[in-house]
C-alpha positions as a Markdown table, in Angstrom:
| # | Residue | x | y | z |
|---|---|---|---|---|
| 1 | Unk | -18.7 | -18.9 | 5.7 |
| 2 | Unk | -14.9 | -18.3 | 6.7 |
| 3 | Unk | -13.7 | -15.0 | 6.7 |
| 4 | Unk | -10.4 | -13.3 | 6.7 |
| 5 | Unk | -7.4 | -14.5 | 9.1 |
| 6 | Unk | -5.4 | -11.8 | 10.6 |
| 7 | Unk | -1.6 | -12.3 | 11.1 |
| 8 | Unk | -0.9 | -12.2 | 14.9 |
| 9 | Unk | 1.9 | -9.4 | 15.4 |
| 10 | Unk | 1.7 | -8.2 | 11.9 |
| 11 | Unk | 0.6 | -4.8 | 10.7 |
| 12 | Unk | 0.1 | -3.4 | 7.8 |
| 13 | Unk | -0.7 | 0.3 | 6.2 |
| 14 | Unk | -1.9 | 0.9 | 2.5 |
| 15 | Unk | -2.8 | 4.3 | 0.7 |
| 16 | Unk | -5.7 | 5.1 | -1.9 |
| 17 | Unk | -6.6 | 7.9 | -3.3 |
| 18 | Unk | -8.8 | 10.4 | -1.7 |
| 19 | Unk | -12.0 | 9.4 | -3.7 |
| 20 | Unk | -11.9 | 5.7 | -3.4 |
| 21 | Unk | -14.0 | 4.4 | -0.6 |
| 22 | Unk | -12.0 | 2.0 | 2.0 |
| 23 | Unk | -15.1 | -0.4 | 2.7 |
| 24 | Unk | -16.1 | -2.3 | 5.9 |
| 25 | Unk | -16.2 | -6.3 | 4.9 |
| 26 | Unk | -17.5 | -7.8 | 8.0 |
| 27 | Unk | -20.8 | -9.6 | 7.4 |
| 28 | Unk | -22.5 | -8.2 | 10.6 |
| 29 | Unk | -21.3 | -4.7 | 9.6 |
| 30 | Unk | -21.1 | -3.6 | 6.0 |
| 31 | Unk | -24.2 | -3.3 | 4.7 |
| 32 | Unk | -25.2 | -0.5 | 7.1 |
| 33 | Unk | -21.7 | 0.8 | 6.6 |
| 34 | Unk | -21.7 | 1.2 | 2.7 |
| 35 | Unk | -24.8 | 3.0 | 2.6 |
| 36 | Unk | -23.3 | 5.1 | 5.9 |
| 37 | Unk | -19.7 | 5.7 | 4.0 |
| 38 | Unk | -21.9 | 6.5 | 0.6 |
| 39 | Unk | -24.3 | 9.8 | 2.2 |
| 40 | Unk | -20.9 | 11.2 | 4.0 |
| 41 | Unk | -18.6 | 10.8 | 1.1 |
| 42 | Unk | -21.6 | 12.2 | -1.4 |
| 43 | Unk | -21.4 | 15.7 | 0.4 |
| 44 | Unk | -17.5 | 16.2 | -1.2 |
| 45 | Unk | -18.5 | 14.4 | -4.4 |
| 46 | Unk | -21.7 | 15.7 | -5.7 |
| 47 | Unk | -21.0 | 14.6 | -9.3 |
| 48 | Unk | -21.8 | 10.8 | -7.9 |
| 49 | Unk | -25.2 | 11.9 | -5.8 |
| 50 | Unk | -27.3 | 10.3 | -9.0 |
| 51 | Unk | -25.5 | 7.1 | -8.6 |
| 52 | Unk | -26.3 | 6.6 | -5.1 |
| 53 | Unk | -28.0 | 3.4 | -4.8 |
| 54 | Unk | -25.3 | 1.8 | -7.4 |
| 55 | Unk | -22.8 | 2.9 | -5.3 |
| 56 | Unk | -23.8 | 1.6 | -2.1 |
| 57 | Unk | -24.5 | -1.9 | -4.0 |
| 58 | Unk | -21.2 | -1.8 | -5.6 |
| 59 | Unk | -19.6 | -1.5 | -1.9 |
| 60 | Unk | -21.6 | -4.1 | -0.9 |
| 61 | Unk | -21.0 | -6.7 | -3.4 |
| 62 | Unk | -17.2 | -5.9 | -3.3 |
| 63 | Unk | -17.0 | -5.9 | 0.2 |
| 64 | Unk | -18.7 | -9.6 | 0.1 |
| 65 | Unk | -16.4 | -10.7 | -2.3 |
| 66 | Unk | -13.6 | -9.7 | -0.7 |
| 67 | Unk | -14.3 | -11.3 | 2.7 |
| 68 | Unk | -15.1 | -14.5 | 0.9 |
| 69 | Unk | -12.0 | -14.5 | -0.4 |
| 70 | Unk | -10.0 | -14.1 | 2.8 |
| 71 | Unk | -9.5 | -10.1 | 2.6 |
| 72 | Unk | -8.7 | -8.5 | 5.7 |
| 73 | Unk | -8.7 | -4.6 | 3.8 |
| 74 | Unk | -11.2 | -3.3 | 0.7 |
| 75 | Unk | -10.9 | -0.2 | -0.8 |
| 76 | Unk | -13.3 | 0.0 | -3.8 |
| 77 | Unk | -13.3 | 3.3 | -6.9 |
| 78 | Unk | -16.6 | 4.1 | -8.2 |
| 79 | Unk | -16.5 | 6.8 | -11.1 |
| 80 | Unk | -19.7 | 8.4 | -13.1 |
| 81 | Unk | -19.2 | 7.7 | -16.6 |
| 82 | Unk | -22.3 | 8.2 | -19.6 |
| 83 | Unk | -23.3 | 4.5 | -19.5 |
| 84 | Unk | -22.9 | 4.2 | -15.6 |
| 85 | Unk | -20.0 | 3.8 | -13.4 |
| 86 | Unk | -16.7 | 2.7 | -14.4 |
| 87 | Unk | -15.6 | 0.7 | -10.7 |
| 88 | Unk | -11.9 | -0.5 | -9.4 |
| 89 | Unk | -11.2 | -2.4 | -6.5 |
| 90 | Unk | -8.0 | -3.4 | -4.3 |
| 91 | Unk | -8.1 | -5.9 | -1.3 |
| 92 | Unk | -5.5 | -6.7 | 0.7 |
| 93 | Unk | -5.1 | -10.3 | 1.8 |
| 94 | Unk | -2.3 | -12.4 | 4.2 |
| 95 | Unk | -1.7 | -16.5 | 2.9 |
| 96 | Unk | 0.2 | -19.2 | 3.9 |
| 97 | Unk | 4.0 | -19.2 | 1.5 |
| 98 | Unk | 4.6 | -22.0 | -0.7 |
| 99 | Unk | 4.8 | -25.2 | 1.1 |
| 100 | Unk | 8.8 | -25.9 | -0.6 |
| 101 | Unk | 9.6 | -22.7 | 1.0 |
| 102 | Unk | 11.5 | -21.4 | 3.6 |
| 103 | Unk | 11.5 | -17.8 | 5.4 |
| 104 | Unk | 15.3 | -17.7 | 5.6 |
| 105 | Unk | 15.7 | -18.3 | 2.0 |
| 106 | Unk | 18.0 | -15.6 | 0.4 |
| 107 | Unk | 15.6 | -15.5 | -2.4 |
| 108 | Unk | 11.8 | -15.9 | -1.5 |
| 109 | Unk | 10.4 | -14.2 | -4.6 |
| 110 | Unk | 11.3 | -16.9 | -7.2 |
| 111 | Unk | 8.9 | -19.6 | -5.6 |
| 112 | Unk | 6.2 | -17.1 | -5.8 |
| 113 | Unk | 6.6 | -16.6 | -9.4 |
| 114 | Unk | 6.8 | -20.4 | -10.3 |
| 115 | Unk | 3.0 | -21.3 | -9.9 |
| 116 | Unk | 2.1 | -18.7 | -12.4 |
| 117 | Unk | 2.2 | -18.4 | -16.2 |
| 118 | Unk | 2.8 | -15.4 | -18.5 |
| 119 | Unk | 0.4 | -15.3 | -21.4 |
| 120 | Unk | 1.3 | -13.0 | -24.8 |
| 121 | Unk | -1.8 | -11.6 | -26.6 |
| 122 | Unk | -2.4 | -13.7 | -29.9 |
| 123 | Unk | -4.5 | -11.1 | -31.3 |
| 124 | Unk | -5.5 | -7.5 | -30.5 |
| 125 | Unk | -8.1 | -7.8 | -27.5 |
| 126 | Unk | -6.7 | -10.7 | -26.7 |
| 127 | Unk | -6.2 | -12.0 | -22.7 |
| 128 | Unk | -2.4 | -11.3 | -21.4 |
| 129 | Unk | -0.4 | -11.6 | -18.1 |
| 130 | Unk | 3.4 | -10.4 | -17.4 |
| 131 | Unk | 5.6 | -11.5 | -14.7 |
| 132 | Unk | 8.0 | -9.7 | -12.6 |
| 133 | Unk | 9.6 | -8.5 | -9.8 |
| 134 | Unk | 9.2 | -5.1 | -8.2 |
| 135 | Unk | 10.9 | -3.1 | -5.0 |
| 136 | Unk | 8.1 | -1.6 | -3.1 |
| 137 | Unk | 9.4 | 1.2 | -0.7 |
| 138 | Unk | 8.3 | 0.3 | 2.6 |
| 139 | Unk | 7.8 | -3.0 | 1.9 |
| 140 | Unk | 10.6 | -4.4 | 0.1 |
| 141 | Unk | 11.2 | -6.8 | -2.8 |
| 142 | Unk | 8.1 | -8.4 | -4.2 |
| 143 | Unk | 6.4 | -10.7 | -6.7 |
| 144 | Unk | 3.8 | -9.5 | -9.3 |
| 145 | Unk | 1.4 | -10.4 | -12.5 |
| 146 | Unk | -0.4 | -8.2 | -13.8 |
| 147 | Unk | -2.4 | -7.8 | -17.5 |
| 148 | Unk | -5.9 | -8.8 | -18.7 |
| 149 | Unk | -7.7 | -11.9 | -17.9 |
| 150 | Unk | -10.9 | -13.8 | -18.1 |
| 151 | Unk | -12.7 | -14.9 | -14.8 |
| 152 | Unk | -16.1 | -15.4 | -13.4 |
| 153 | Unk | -17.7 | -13.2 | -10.9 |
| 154 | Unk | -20.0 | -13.9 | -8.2 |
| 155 | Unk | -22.9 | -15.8 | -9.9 |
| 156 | Unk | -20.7 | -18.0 | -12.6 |
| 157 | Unk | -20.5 | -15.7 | -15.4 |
| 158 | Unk | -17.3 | -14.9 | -17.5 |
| 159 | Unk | -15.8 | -11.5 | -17.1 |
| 160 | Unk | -12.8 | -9.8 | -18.3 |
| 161 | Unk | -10.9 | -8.1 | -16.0 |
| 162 | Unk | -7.5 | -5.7 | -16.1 |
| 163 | Unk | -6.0 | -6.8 | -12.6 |
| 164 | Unk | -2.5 | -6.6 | -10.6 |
| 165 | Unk | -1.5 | -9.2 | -7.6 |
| 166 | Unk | 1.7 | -8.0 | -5.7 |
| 167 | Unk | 3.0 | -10.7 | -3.3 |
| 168 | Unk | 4.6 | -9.4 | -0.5 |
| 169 | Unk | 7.0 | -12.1 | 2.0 |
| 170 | Unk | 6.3 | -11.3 | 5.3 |
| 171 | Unk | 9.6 | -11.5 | 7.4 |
| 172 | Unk | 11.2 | -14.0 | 9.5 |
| 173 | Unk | 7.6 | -16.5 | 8.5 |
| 174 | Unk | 6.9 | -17.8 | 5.1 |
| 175 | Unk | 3.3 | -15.9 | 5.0 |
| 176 | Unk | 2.6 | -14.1 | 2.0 |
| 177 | Unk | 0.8 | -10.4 | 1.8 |
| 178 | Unk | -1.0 | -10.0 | -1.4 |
| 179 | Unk | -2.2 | -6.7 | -2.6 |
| 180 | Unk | -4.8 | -7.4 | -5.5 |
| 181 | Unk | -6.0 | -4.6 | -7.8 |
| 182 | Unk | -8.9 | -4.9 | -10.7 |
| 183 | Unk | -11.6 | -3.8 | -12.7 |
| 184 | Unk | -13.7 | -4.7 | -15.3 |
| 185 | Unk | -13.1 | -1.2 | -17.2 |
| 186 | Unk | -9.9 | -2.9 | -19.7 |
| 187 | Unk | -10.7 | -0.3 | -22.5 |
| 188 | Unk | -8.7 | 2.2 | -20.4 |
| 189 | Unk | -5.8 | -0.4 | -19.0 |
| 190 | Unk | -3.0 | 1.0 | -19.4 |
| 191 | Unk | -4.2 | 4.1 | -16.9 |
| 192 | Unk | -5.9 | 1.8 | -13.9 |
| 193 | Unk | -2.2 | -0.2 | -14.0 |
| 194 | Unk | -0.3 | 3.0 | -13.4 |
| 195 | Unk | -3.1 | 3.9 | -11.1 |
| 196 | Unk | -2.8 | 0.0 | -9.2 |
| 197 | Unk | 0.9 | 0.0 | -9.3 |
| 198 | Unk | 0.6 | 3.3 | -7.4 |
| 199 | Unk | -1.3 | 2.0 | -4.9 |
| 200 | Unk | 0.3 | -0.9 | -4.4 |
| 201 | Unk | 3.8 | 0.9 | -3.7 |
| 202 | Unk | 2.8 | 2.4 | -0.5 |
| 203 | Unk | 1.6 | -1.3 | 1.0 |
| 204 | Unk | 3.9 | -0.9 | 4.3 |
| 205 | Unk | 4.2 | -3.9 | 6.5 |
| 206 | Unk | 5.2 | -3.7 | 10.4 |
| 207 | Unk | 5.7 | -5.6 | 13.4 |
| 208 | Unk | 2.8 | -4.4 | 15.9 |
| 209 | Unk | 5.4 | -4.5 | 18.9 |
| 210 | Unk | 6.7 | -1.8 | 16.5 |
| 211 | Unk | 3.9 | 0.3 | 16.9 |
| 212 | Unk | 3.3 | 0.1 | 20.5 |
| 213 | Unk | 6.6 | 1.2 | 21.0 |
| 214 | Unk | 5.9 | 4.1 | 18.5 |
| 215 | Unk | 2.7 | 5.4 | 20.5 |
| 216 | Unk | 4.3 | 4.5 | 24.4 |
């Protein structure tokens, strides 16, 4: 199994809200880590004490998916609701730019955006995606999609999703950040995409020579 590539002299910071939980997604680690994460975090949010064990499987199977899908950062929202939780996640990944592309190109966004298709609902419940381009604040100018899709989780099986990909050009090398955001919960849409696009506009990318000269 390969797992997630870091970017030699690239850094990056994102923000989640205080009650997410930012998950540990190495193999060796994060099962001992979820369940460690899920008893400290339970003392400030008693409301989720009876969910325990979901939790802690939640992390888990998140945090799995996400380094099998090249993530380098997991962050993952668990809420009580009647019928169980209501979950979100967002990973943060770094892949190689279109091949056609080049790092010095005045506009890098465009060949993002070509590989991928906006869908209009037919029919009320139907799946949807819409394109653009958005200006993150410490990050700069940036592809994304976002809407409601079908895809299969884990073991094969169809799933509909509300999700958010921002792609993020590094500098000066035609690697691409991308900040993905989803849940299964797309009865209340409209408020997790105001809730990913928050997120994602605090993804801040840096130069680690940056940083050591920061702390020196």
């Amino acid at each position: 199994m390969s797992g997630p590539r870091f970017d030699t002299g690239v850094g990056y910071t994102l923000r989640v809200p205080g009650s997410w939980f930012e998950v540990d997604v190495r193999p060796a680690t994060r099962a001992a880590s979820a369940a460690d994460l899920v008893s400290r975090r339970l003392t400030d949010l008693p409301e989720l004490r009876e969910r325990r064990s979901d939790i802690v499987r939640l992390l888990r199977n998140q945090a799995a998916a996400a380094w099998n899908a090249g993530a380098v950062y997991c962050a993952v929202m668990a809420e009580s609701v009647a019928d169980g939780l209501l979950p979100a996640c967002v990973t943060v990944s770094f892949v190689a730019g279109p091949v056609d592309a080049s790092s010095d190109a005045e506009d890098r966004l465009s060949p993002l955006l070509a590989p991928l298709s906006a869908k209009t609902a037919k029919a009320e419940g139907d799946t949807w995606t819409e394109l653009s381009t958005v200006e993150l604040p410490d990050a700069g100018p940036a592809a994304r999609s976002h809407g409601i899709e079908d895809i299969e989780d884990e073991s094969g099986r169809p799933m509909r999703v509300v999700t958010m990909q921002t792609f993020v050009p590094l500098r000066d090398v035609n690697r691409v950040a991308i900040v993905s955001c989803s849940s299964p919960a797309v009865e209340v849409a409209p408020a997790l995409l105001d809730v990913f696009d928050a997120i994602s506009s605090t993804f801040r990318l840096f130069r680690a020579a940056d940083l050591v000269e920061t702390t020196s």
